[in-house]
N, C-alpha and C positions, 0 to 999 in steps of 0.2 A: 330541468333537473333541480333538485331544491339546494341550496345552501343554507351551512349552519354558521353563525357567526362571519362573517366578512369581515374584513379586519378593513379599517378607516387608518391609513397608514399616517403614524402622528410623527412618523421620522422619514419624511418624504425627503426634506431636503439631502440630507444626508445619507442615504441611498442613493441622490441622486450623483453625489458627491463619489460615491464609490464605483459606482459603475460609469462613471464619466471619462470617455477619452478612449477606451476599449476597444473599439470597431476597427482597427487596425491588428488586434493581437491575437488574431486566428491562428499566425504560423508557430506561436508560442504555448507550450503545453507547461499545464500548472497538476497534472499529476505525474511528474516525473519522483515519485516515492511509495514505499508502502509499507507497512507492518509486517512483522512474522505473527506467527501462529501464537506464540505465549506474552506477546504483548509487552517484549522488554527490550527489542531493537528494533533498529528502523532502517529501510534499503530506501539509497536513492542515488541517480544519476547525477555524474559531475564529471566532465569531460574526456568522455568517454570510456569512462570507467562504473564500476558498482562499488558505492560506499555503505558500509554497514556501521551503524552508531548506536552502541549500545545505551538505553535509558536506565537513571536519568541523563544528561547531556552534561559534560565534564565542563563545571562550574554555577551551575543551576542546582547544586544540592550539595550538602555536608559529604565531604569526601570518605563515602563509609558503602564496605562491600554488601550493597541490596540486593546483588544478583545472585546471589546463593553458587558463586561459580569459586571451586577451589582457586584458581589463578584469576588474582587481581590485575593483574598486566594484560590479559588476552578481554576481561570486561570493561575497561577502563580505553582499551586501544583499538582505534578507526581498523579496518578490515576491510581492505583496498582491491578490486578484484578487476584487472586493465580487462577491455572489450576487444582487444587486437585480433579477434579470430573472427567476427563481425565486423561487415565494414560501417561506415558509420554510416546514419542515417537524420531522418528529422523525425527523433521516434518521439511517440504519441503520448505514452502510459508504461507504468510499469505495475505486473499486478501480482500478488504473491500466491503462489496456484500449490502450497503444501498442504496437507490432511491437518487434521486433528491435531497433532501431534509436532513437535520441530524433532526434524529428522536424526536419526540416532551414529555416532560414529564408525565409519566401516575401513576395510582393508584394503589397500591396491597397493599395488607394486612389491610388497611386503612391510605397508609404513600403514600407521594410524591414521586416519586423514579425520577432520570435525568436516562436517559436511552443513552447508546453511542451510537454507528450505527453500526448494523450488522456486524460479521468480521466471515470468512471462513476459518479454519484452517484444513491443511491435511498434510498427508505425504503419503507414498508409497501404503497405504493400509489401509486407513479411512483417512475419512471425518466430519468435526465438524464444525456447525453453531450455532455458539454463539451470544445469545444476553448478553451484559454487564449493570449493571447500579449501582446503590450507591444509598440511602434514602436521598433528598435534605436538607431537615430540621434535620437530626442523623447522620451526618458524623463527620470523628475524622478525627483532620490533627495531621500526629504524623513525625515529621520531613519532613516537605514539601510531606507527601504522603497519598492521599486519599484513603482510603480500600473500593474497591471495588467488586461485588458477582457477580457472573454467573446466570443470573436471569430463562434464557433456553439453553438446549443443544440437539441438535437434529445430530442424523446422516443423512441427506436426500437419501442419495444412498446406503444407510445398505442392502438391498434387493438386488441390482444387485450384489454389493461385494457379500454377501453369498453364491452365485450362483456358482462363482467360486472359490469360498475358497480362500485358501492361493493363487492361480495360478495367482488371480487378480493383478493388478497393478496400480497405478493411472498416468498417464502420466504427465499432466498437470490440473488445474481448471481455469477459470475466470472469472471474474462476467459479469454478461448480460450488451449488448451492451446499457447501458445507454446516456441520451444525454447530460449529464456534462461530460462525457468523449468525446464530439464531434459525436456521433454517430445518427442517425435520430429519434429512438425509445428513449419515455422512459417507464421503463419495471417496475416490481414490486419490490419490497425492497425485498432481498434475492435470487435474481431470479441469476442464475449461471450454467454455461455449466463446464461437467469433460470430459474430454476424457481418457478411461479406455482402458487397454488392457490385455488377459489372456497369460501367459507364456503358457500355455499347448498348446498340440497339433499345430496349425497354426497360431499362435500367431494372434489372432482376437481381432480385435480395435473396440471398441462402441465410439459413443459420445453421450451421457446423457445431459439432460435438464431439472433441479430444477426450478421448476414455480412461484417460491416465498410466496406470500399470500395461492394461492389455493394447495399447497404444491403437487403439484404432480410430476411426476417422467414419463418421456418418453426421448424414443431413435428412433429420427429423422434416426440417420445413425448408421447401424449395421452391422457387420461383414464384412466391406471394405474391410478392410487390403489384402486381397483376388483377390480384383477386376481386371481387366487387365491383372493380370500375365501371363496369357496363351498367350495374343497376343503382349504383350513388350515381351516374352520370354527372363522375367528378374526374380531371386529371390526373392519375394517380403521381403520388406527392413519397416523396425517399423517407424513406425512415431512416433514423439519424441515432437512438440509442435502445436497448431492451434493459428488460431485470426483469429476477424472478420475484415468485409471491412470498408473500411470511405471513403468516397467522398462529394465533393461540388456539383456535377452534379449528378443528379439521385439517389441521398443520400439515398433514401427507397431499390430499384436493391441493392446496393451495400453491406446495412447494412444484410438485406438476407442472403448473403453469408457469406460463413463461407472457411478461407484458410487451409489445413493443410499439416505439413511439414514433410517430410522422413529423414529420416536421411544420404541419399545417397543428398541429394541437390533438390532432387522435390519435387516440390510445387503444391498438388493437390485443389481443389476446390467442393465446393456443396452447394446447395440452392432449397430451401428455408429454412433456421434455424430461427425459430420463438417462441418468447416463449408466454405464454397464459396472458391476461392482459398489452400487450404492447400500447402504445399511440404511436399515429403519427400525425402530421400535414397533414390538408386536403389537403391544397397545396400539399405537399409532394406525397400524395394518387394519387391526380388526375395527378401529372407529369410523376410519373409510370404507369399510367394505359394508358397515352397518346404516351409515347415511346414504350410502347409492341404494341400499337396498330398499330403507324406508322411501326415499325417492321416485324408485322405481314401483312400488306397491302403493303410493298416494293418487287417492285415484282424480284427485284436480290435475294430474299430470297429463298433457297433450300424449300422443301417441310419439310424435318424433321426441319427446325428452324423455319417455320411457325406454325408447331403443338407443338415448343416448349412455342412458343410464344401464341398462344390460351390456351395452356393447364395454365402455367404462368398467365395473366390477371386473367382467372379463378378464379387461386387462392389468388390470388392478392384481388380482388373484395368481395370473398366469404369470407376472413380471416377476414379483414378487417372491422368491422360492425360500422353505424353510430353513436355517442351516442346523449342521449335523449338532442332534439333540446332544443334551448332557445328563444319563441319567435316564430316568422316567420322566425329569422335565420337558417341558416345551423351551425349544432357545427365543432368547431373550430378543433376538434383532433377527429380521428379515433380509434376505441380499437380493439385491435386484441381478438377473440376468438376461440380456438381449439376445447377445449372439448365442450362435447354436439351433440347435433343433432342426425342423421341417421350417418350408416355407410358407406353412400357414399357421405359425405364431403369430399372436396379436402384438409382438414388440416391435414388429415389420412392420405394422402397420401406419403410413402415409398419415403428417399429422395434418390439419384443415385448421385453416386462422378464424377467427372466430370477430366479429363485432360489428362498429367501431364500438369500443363500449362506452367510451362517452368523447366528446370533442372540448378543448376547452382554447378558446380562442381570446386575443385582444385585437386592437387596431394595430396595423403595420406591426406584426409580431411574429415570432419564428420559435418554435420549440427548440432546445438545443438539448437535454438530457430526463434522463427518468431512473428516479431512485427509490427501493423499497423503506416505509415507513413505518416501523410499529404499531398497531392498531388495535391491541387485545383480541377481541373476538373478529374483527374484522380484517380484510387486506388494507393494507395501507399503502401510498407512495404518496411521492412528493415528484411533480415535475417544474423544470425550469424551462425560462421562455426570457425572451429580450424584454420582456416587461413585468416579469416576478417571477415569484414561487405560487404555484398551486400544490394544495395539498388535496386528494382523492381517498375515497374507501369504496370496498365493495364487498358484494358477500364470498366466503370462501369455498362457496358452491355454485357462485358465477359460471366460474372455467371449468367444466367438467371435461374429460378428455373425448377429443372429438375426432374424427376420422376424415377422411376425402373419399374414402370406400360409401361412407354414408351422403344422404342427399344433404345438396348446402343450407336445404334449413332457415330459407330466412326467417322463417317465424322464432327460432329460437335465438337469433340474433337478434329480434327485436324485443324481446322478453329482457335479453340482457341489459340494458337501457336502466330497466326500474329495478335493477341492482344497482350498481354505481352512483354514487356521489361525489359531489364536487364540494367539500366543507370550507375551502378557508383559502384566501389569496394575499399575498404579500405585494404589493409593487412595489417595484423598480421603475420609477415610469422615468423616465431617460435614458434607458439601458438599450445600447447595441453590442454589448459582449457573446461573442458566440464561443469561449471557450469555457464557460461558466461549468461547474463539474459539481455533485454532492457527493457527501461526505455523512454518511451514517456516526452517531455517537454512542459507541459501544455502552458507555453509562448510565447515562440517561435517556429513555426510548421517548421523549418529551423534545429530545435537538436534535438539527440538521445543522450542517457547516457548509456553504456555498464559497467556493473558491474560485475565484479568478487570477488574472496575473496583477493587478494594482492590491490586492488584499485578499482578508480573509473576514465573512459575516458570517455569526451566529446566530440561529432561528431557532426559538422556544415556543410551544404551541400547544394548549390542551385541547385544541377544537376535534382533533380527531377523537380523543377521548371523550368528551360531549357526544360527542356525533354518535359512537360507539356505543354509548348506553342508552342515547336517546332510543336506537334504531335497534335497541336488544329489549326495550322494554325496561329498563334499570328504574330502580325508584331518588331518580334527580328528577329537580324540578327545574325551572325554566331560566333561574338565575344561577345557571353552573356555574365555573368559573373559569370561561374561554377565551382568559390574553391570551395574546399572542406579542411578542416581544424581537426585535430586533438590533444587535451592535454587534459594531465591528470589535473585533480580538487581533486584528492587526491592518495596519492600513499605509499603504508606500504612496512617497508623492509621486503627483503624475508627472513632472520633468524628470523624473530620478531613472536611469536608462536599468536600473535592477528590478527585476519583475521574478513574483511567486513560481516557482519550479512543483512545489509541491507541499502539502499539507495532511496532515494527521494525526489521529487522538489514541493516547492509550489510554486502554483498559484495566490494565494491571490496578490489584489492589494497592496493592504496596505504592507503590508509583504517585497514585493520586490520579484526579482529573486534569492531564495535561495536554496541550494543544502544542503543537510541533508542527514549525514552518520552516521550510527551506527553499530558501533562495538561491535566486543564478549567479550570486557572485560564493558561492559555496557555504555561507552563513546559516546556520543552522540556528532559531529562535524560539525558545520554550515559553507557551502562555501559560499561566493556571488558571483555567475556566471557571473554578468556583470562585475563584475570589474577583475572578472579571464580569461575573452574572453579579455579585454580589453588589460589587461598585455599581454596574448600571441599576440596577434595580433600587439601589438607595438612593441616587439621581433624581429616579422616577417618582421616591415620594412626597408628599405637600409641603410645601414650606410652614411653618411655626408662623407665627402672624411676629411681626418687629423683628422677626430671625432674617439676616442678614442674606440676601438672596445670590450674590457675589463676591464672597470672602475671600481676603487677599493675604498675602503672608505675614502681613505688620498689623492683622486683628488682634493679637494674643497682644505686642506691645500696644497699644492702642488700648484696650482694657485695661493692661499695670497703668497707663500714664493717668488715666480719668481716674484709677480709685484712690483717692485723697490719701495722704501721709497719716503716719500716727501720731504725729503731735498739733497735725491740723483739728484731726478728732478729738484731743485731751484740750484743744483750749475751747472748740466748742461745749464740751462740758463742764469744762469751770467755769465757761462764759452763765451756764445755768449753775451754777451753784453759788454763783458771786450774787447775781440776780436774786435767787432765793434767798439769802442772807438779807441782802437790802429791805426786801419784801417784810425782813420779819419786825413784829415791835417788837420794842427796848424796856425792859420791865427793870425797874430803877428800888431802890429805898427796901427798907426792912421786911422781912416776910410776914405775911397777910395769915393772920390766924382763921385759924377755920370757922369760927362764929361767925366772925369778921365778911366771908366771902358769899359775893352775891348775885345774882344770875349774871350780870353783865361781864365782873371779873371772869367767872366758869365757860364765860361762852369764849371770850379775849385768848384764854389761857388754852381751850381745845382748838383756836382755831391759829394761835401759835404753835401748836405740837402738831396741825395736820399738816401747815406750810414748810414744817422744817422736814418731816416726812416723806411730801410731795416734793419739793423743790429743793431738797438739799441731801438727805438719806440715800433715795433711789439713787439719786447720779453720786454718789459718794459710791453707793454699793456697785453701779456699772461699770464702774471709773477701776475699782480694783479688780474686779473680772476681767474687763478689758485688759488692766494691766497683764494679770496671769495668764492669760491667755496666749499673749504678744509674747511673755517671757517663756512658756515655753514652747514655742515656735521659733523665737530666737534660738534657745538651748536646741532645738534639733538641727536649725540651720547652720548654728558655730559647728555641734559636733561633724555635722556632712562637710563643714567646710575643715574642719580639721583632719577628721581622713581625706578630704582632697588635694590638703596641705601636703600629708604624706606621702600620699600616689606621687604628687608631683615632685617631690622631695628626691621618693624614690628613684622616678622615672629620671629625674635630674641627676643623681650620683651613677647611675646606668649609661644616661651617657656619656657623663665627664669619662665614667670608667674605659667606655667604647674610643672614646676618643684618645683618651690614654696610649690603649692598644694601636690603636689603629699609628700613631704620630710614633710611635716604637717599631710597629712593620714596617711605614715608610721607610725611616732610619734603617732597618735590615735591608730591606730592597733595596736601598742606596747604596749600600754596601757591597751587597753580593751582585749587583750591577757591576759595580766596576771593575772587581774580582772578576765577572766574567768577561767584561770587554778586555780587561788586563789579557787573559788566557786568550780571546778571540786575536789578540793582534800578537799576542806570541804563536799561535798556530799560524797565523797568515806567512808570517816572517817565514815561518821554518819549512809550509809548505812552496815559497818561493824557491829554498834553495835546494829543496828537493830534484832530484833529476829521475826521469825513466830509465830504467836499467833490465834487458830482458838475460835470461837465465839461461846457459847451455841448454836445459830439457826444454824449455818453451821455444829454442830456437829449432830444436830437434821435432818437436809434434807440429811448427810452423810448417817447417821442410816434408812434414807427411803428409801434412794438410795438402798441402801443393800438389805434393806425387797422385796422392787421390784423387783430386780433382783433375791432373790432365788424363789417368787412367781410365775416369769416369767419362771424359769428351770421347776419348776415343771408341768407346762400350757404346757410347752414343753414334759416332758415324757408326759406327758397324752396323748398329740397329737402322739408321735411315740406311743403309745399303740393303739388310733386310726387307726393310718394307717396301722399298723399292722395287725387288726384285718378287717377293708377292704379289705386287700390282702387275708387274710386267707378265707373271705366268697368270694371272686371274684377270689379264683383257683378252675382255670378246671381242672377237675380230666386225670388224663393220658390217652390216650386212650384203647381201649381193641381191641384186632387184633382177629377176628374171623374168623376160618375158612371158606371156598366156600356155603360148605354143611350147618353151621350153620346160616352161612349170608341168604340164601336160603329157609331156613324151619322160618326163622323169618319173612321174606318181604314176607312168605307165607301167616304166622298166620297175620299179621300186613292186607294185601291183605282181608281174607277171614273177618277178624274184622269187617273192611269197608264194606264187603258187610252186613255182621249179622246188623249192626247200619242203612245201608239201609234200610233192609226190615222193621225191626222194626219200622223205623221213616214212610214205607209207611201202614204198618198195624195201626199205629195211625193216620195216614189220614184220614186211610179207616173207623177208628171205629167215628173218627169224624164227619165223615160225615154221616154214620148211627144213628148216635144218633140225631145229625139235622133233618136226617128228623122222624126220630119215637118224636123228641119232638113239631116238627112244627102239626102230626097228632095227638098227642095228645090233641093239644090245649094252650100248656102253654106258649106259643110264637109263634108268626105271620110273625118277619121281621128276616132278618137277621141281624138286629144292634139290635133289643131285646134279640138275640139270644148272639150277643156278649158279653152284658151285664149279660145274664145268666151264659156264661159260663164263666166270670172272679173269679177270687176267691172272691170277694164281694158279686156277684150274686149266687155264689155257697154257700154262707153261708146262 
């Protein structure tokens, strides 16, 4: 596969320096934080609780209200939310799984509550989706910190976990490809993919899809892990992290797809990943539905990429549904719908992993994450590995959505190859960190932020941009310009027992580019990225030739000390003008009439008025420039020193005056000291001679006390004679163990009883009914209802 630019890593040492010492800090997670949705606070774990801190970070900025929030106290103040209903764990990440939007204030109980946004907390083996909030109008700020309650906590994947018991594992989670993250969709508030895998047996990889709102729970892609083995006739190897696609071109294609990474360096693929209640842009709809089409009607097109591409649209069109128009217009955004219908919708349909699409391997090296990159027209990511960064691109028609209902295709798995690229590698070469995690830069779609637990490094890079235009045809030529740049923005020593919990960038305008780190000893550390790229990048330029290559703090005195005084300079110049006097001749005796004068005197006389010119005039006329020059530079420096004089003058009578004050309160406080110890040791005195003394009535309601309480023991026996006497009528007697034979001759009599009380009850039938009718020929009754009246016991009397 070809590469564009490789980068000759010129900061090897100090990489090596960053990643050194790591290979122990797997059980330690360096993303325990994460942003909201508007990009002006930040969540993160601190023993075992969720801390919310609003930016910017209280003393990191001019204390001025930038959050646009009517109360300064609730922006200004930590927002503390304890995990007590969670037992604790060794959790992994924390990831913020809200829509578009940070959620709006709602009602319970009948109180206002602010409600924060979504936040997805797991580790190895559970899942927890928390909603947080606080009562707007009954909050308590108790040392800058807001209490706030876990208002829901839901497991959403509790039913897959149980499946597999303990065997489960969670790989990775992330929230749905939202479109403030850049991605085409926007999806529902809580809507989040986990990619799970079971230790037993063949170690089988799901990836699960949380729907958000309509809470449900489906696994697009199941039991992968599997897939290919037999015909790579390779071991199959665990995949250890996924992400989805991003692109500027065909943005809907791309967001589809879903990457995931092995931990040997390949990079597999499958689509369509879709979650239920997603928004799209019409445009968007009809750009995808126009590329599958040209796709499918190109007639270079094999036969299986034509039926992948029909089968695709399909689904495309069918997921897709319009929402209710406005008007004679067409609406504006498309909603995706899964559930529902028959079961032969194409949203049902079984997704098929698709690749590898490309492999990117080093020596003794282990993939450990994979992050989407900004790439303009193309996809872009960035993966990490114990021995750098790789950055990749491919086309955003690579992944077109592919089924298991269709045949596996390896011809189009091998087509996929000469899409993907591999442009550009960063070493790490000494790195055994496996907890290494990226970090997208909401600003600049040029950085990546790699975060470990000893620091945090920044990666600047235009190779994917090169690669981009190269591979679109773009009219650059050969000398683009593809640094690629690497430094640390923060970096902890390796005996220091505090290690990175977590790191993140806002986006916010107002804010700036600011980098936010937080640590396990609960320190929260604000970088600013632009002026930290700035520093390194001025580092990086050539030194000036005799410009001082290691400047120390005593260069500026070191320049005053070497530039000579000003009266060293004033007697160097009258050292030349003394000179030039000597120099001159001495023209003696009466003036030489003009007849008189003769080339020799003419020439004496111009070459006396050029020496006093030269040697005497100029430094005459230097010597006064110099002077005013000096004089008024003196005159600015007296006046600066004379409002200095003042300030200090000031500042001096400011204090005598504080002191003043202060030597007067003492004097008061020495006073009204005494005055109170005076008073403290007259209360002592008086409450010595004080006696307890109780009152007729308090001795009266003592004595009632008493009466009720022995009234209340005896209400008490009564009651255990009660209950006593309940148990004694409510024991069952023991049982009696009767022999075969006895049991037998009883279920006999008990048997024949039942029949004796039959016949009986039909011989009173029978005699009933003879008497009916001997009384109907009698005469004495006609109907059967006078008869029933006769024969009641009223009628019988």
């Amino acid at each position: 596969m070809p590469r564009f630019g490789v980068l000759d890593d010129e900061d090897g040492d100090f990489l090596k320096n960053f990643t050194k010492g790591n290979a122990t800090s797997d059980a330690k997670s360096s993303m325990l934080s994460c942003v909201s949705p508007d990009a002006r606070s930040v969540h993160l774990i601190h023993k075992n609780s969720i801390e919310t801190h609003a930016l910017p970070l209280k003393g990191t900025f001019e204390e001025e209200d930038v959050h646009g929030s009517p109360n300064k106290d609730q922006a200004k103040s930590v927002i503390r939310t304890p995990l007590s209903c969670i037992p604790q764990e060794d959790w992994v990440e924390l990831v913020c799984v809200e829509g578009e939007n940070m959620p709006q204030r709602e009602y319970k109980d009948g109180c206002l509550w602010t409600v924060l946004p979504l936040l997805c907390l797991y580790s190895r083996h559970s899942i927890y989706l928390l909603k947080l909030g606080y009562p707007s109008d009954d909050y308590s700020i108790i040392e800058d910190v807001i209490e706030a309650f876990v208002m829901e906590c839901t497991q959403p994947f509790q039913s897959l976990l149980l499946e597999n018991g303990e065997d489960a594992r969670i790989v990775r989670v992330r929230s749905a490809p939202f479109r403030r993250l850049g991605f085409a969709t926007s999806c529902p508030s809580g809507s989040m993919a986990a990619l799970i895998s079971s230790q037993s047996g063949n170690n089988v990889c799901r990836l699960c899809l949380y729907h958000g709102e309509s809470a449900a729970v489906t696994i697009p892609l199941e039991d992968f892990s599997q897939q290919y083995s037999e015909v790579l006739e390779e071991e199959p190897q665990s995949f250890v992290d996924f992400s989805f696609g991003q692109s500027n071109s065909n943005s809907l294609l791309a967001t589809l797809s879903v990457h995931l990474l092995k931990s040997n360096g390949e990079v597999w693929g499958a689509s369509p990943i879709l979650f239920d209640g997603s928004m799209v842009p019409t445009a968007e709809f009809y750009e995808a539905c126009e590329v599958l089409d040209e796709m499918y009607e190109d007639d270079s097109s094999s036969e299986f990429k034509k039926r992948q591409c029909h089968a695709a649209e399909f689904f495309v069109k069918q997921a897709f549904v319009a929402m209710q128009p406005q008007g004679t217009f067409e609406s504006s955004h498309r909603v995706a719908r899964i559930h529902g219908g028959d079961g032969n919708r194409s949203t049902l349909w079984p997704v098929q992993l698709q690749g590898p699409l490309f492999t990117v391997k080093h020596d003794n090296s282990m993939a450990t994450c994979i992050e989407p990159f900004f790439c303009r027209n193309l996809v872009g990511m960035a993966l990490a590995s114990t021995k750098g960064l790789d950055f990749c691109v491919l086309s955003p028609t690579a992944l077109l959505p592919r089924f298991t209902l269709e045949e596996k295709g390896m011809e189009l798995n091998a087509a996929l190859e000469a899409l993907c690229w591999v442009v550009e590698h960063v070493s790490l070469e000494g790195s055994t960190t496996k907890t290494c995690r990226l970090v997208r830069d909401p600003v600049l779609d040029i950085m990546l932020h790699c975060i470990t637990d000893r620091g945090v490094m920044t990666v600047t890079t235009y190779a994917l941009r090169e690669a981009s235009a190269q591979i679109m045809q773009a009219s650059v030529g050969e000398g683009g310009y593809c640094a690629t740049r690497a430094w640390m923005g923060i970096e902890l020593p390796q005996q220091s027992d505090v290690c990175v919990s977590g790191a993140l960038v806002s986006g916010d305008a107002h804010l700036g580019h600011i980098l936010v780190v937080f640590l396990s000893s609960g320190q929260l550390t604000a970088v600013n990225l632009t002026e930290a790229r700035v520093r390194y990048e001025s580092k990086q330029l050539p030194q000036q030739k005799g410009q001082n290559e290691n400047p120390t703090p005593d260069t500026a005195l070191q320049a005053m000390e070497a530039t000579p005084a000003f009266h060293e300079q004033l007697e160097t110049i009258w050292g030349r003008i003394e000179s030039g006097l000597l120099n001159m001749s001495k023209i003696t005796g009466s003036s030489t009439h003009t007849k008189d004068i003769d080339a020799g005197l003419l020439a004496a006389a111009l070459k006396v008025k050029r020496d006093c010119e030269e040697d005497v005039i100029r430094h005459i006329k230097y010597l006064k420039k110099s002077q005013s020059i000096r004089l008024a530079e003196m005159k600015k420096i007296i006046i600066v020193q004379v409002e200095q004089v003042k300030g200090v003058n000031k500042s001096l009578k400011n204090c005598k005056d504080r002191l003043k004050n202060t030597l007067q309160k003492m004097k008061e406080i020495e006073q009204n000291s005494k005055l109170l110890a005076a008073r403290s040791d007259s209360v002592l005195q008086s409450s010595k001679d004080l006696k307890p003394k109780l009152t007729n009535a308090d001795l009266e309601y003592f004595k009632l006390i008493q009466r009720t309480k022995e009234m209340c023991d005896g209400w008490e026996a009564q009651m255990g004679d009660f209950q006593q006497m309940a148990v004694d009528y409510n024991h069952i007697p023991d049982p009696i163990n009767f022999s075969y034979e006895e049991s037998y001759h009883m279920r006999t009599l008990l048997k024949q009883q039942k029949e004796t009380i039959d016949q009986n009850i039909q011989r009173v039938g029978e005699t009933k009914a003879s008497l009916r009718e001997l009384i109907k020929e009698t005469g004495i009754v006609t109907e059967d209802s006078e008869f029933e009246e006769y024969n009641s016991p009223a009628g019988g009397e």
